[in-house]
DOSEDREN-195857 format. One record per residue (C-alpha): x, z, y; residue in one letter. Coordinates in steps of 0.2 Angstrom, whole numbers, plus 5000, padded with zeros to 4 digits. Layout:
N
XZYA/...
This chain:
405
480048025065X/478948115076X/478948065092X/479448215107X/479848265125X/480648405131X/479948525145X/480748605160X/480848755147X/481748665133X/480248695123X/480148515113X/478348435114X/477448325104X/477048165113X/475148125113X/474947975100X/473147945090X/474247845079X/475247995073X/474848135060X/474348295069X/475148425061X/473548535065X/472448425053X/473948435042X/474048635041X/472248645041X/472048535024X/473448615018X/472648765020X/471048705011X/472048654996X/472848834995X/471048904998X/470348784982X/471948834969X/471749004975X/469949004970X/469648884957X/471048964945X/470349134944X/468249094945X/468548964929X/469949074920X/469349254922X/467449354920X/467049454934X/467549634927X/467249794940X/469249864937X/469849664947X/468149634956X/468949644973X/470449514970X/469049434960X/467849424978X/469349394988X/469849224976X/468149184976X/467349214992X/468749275006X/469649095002X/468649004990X/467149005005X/468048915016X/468848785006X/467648665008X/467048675022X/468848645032X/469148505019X/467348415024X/467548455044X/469348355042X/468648235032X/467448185047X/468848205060X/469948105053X/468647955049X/468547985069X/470547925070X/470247795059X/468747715064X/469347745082X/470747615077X/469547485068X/468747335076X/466547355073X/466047225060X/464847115060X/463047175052X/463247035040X/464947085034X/464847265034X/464847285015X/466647195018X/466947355030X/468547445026X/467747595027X/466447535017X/467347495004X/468447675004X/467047765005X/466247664986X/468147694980X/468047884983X/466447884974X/466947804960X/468447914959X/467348074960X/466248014946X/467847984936X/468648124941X/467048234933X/467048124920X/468948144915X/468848354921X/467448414915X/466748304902X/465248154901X/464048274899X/464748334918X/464748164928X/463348184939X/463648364946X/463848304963X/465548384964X/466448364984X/467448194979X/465548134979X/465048194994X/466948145002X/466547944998X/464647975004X/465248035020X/466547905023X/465147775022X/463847865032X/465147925048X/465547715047X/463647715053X/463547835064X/465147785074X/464547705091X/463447885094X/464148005108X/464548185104X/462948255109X/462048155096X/463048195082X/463048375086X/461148365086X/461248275070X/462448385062X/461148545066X/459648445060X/460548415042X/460748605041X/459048675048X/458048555036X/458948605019X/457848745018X/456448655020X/456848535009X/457348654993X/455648724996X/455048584987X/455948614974X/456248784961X/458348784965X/458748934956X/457748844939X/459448724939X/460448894945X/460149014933X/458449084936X/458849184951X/460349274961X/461149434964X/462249534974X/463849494975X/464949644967X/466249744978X/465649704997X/463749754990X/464349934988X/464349955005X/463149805013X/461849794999X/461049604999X/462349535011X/463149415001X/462349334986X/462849224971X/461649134960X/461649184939X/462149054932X/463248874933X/462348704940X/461248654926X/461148444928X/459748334931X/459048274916X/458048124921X/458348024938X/457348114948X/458348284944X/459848174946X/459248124966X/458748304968X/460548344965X/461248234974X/460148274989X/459848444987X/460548544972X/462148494966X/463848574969X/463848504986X/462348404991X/462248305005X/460948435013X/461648535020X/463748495016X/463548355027X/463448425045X/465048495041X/465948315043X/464548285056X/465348405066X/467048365065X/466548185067X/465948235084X/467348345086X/468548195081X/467748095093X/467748195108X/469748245106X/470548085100X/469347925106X/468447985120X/470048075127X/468848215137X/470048375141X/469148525130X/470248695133X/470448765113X/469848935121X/468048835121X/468148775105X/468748945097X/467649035108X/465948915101X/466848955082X/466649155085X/465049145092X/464549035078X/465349155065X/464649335074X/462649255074X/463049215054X/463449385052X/462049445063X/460849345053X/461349395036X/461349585040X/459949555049X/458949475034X/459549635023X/458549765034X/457049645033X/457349605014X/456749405014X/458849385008X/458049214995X/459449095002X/458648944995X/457048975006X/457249045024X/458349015040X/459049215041X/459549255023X/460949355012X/462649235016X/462749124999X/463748994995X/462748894980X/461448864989X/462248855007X/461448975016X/460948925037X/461949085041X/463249055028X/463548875037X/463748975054X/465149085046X/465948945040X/465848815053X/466448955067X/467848985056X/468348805054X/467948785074X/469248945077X/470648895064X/470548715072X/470848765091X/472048875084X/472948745077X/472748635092X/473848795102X/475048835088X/475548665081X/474948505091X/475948565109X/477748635103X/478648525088X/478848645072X/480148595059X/480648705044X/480548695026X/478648795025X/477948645037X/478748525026X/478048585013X/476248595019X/476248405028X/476548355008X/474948465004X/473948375017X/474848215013X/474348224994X/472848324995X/471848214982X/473048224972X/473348404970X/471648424969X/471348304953X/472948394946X/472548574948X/470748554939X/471648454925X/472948594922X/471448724922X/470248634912X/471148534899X/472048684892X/470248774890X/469348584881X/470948574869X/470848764864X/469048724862X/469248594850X/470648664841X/469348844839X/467948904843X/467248774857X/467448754878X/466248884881X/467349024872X/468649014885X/467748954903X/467849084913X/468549214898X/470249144894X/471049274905X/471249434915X/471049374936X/472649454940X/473549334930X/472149184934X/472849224953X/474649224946X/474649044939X/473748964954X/475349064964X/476248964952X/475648804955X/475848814970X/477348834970X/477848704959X/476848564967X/478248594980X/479548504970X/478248384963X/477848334979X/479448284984X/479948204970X/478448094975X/479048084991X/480847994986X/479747874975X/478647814988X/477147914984X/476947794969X/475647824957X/474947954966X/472947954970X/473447934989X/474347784983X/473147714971X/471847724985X/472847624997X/473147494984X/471547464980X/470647494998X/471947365009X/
């Protein structure tokens, strides 16, 4: 039970308690898991065809874009909650560090969960679960810094990936190269870009550290700023304690966003748009672009002081919150099982004809991609709450808490 007040007003008011689940970090992981079904379903299910190109850019770049970023900035405000609450080990027993030790576990699970997805052939793509455990271990370190510190860490991991994939040829493992993304370059030529082809893995070990560093699906340079900054964020609201108005916060968010924008179109009249190289570049997503991080941290920034107003001061109960406090709640486990429904379907059609390659990303039209992620949606409704009445058991939430006590 949450715990409330009442104002003057009658308006009923959540109590301040760093203890309790915020349903803002609930709606706003929620909303990354809706982002990633949403996305995934069509861009594996469905080629990119001119008559659904715009439902096809919506999926995979008004949604999809965001995703990952909300999921990573949660990820480091809520290692801000947890660590807030944990005692600093010893130097000599940090490796016995809960943390630590969570942070391994998440690891191992995103090797397996490529491993089991995608196929041995797939285990070291660097996929988010990867970069999730990473960062759990690397906020443990960086726990006793101020805000200002972080915040300058956070900008440093972005503004040195482009120097860093200069040492190395990205689009060789990306295709060969990239293009304009259909639909929104009819009118903004060079504004958004998407690389030719999937992530090609590392074939000796010092691909494999590139990858991890640099190349992969989300590499620590630059995807880890965005759990940097909501580290800092974490800290400020919930240790800390220091009153911030959510108009500051949303206001730095659309300031973030609009010199993004700026940036991209900018680089479109100057025509240097290569967003594996320069700082002002066509937005991209693979590699993350500087100005595609400002879009996509201001946009983080602006739906978290949203969230702060809208859900964190007046109590909301009804069965559309319920139901997104059990997204949050089993977000690692919704996520496992919606690659699992896409992908296992395509690997057992390609054994039965004609291989695995057949049917990635040409097993259906994109409307009816969309259609089934809908779907499951909606369905994970009653799953959820079956797993609810059973105690969460067996679920990857669970297992994790098992194993990481």
């Amino acid at each position: 039970m949450i715990a409330s007040k009442t104002t003057a007003a009658g308006q009923a008011v959540r109590a301040p308690s760093p203890a309790k689940r915020l349903d803002s970090v609930d709606v706003m992981r929620a909303a990354a898991i809706i982002f990633m079904v949403l996305c995934h379903f069509p861009i594996f299910l469905s080629p990119l065809v001119e008559v659904h190109k715009w439902l096809y850019f919506f999926s995979n770049h008004v949604v999809g874009d965001f995703a990952a970023p909300f999921f990573l900035f949660l990820v480091g405000f809520s290692q801000a909650i947890s660590l807030g609450r944990q005692a600093v080990a010893p130097a000599a027993a940090i490796w016995n560090d809960r943390a630590v030790r969570r942070g391994l576990f998440v690891f191992v699970i995103g090797l397996g969960f490529s491993l089991i997805v995608r196929g041995p052939a797939d285990i070291v793509e660097w996929d988010i679960l990867t970069l999730i455990g990473s960062m759990i271990i690397l906020l443990r370190f960086l726990r006793c810094f101020n805000q200002t510190v972080l915040i300058v860490t956070g900008i440093a991991i972005v503004a040195i990936a482009p120097f860093l994939r200069s040492f190395v040829d990205y689009f060789a493992f990306w295709g060969g190269g990239y293009y304009s993304v259909p639909g929104i370059s009819d009118w903004a030529p060079g504004l958004l870009a998407d690389p030719n082809g999937e992530y090609l893995l590392g074939r000796n070990v010092l691909e494999i550290v590139q990858g991890y560093f640099l190349i992969g699906y989300f590499p620590v340079f630059p995807w880890a700023a965005f759990a940097v900054f909501g580290f800092a964020v974490g800290k400020r609201f919930l240790i800390d304690k220091k009153p911030t108005d959510w108009r500051v916060i949303f206001g730095a968010g659309a300031l973030s966003a609009l010199m993004g924008l700026a940036g991209a179109f900018w680089s479109t009249q100057t025509g240097e748009t290569d967003p594996s190289r320069f700082f002002i570049s066509a937005l991209s997503f693979y590699p993350l672009s500087v100005t595609m991080f400002l879009v996509q941290i201001g946009a983080g920034l602006m739906f978290f002081a949203a969230g702060r107003r809208l859900f964190d001061v007046v109590v909301i109960e009804s069965w559309w919150m319920v139901y997104l406090r059990r997204l949050s709640r089993y977000s690692l486990t919704v996520y496992v099982l919606h690659h699992i429904v896409i992908y296992w379907p395509m690997h057992i059609a390609g054994w039965i004809s004609g291989g695995f390659e057949k049917y990635y990303a040409n097993a259906m039209s994109t409307p009816l991609a969309f259609g089934l992620a809908i779907l499951f949606l909606l369905l994970m409704g009653p799953l959820m709450a079956r797993w609810d009445s059973a105690g969460s058991r067996y679920s990857f939430e669970w297992i994790l808490a098992k194993a990481v006590k």
